[in-house]
C-alpha positions in Angstrom: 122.8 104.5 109.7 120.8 102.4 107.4 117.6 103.3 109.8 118.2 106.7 109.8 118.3 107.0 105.9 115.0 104.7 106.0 113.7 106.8 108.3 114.1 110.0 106.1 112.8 108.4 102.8 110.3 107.8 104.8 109.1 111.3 105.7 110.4 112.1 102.5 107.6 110.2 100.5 104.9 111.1 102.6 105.8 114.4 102.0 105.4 113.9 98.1 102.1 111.8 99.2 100.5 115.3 100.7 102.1 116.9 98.1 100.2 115.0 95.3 97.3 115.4 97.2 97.0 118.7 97.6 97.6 118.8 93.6 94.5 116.5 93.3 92.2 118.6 95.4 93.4 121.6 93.8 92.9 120.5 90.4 88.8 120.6 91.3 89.0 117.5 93.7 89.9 115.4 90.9 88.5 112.2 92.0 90.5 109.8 89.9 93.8 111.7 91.1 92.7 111.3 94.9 92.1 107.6 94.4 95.1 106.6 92.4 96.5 108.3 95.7 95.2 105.2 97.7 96.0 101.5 98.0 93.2 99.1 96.4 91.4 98.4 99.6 92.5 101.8 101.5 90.1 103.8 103.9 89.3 107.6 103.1 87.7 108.5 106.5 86.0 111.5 107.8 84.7 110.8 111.2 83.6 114.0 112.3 82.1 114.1 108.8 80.4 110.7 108.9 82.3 109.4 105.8 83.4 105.9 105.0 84.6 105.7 101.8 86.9 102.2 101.2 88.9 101.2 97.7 89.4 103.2 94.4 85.6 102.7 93.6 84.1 104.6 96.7 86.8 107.1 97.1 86.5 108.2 93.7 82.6 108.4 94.1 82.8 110.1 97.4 85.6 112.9 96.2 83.2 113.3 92.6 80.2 114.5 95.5 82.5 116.6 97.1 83.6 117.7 93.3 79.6 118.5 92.6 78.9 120.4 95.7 
């Protein structure tokens, strides 16, 4: 039972992680939103883009470009 439960928070919270995210992007791409979004050290990747962008510093600059454009 205790898995189970687990297992729906789980889904649960990335649910509210889209969720946030989608409120980010649609508040202009807000970059500081999108990054606060990330662990220190996490990845926002686009391969078939070609983007690379790891920790709050280069996420944030790489979603203010996409912000500009």
């Amino acid at each position: 039972l205790e898995a189970r439960i687990r297992r729906l928070e789980d889904i649960e919270a990335i649910k509210q992680l889209k969720a946030r995210y989608g409120q980010a992007c649609d508040d202009d791409h807000n970059p500081d939103k999108v990054a606060a979004l990330f662990v220190p050290d996490g990845l926002w990747e686009g391969r078939n883009i070609g983007v690379h962008a790891r920790g709050h510093a280069a996420i944030r600059e790489y979603i203010g470009g996409v912000r500009a454009s």
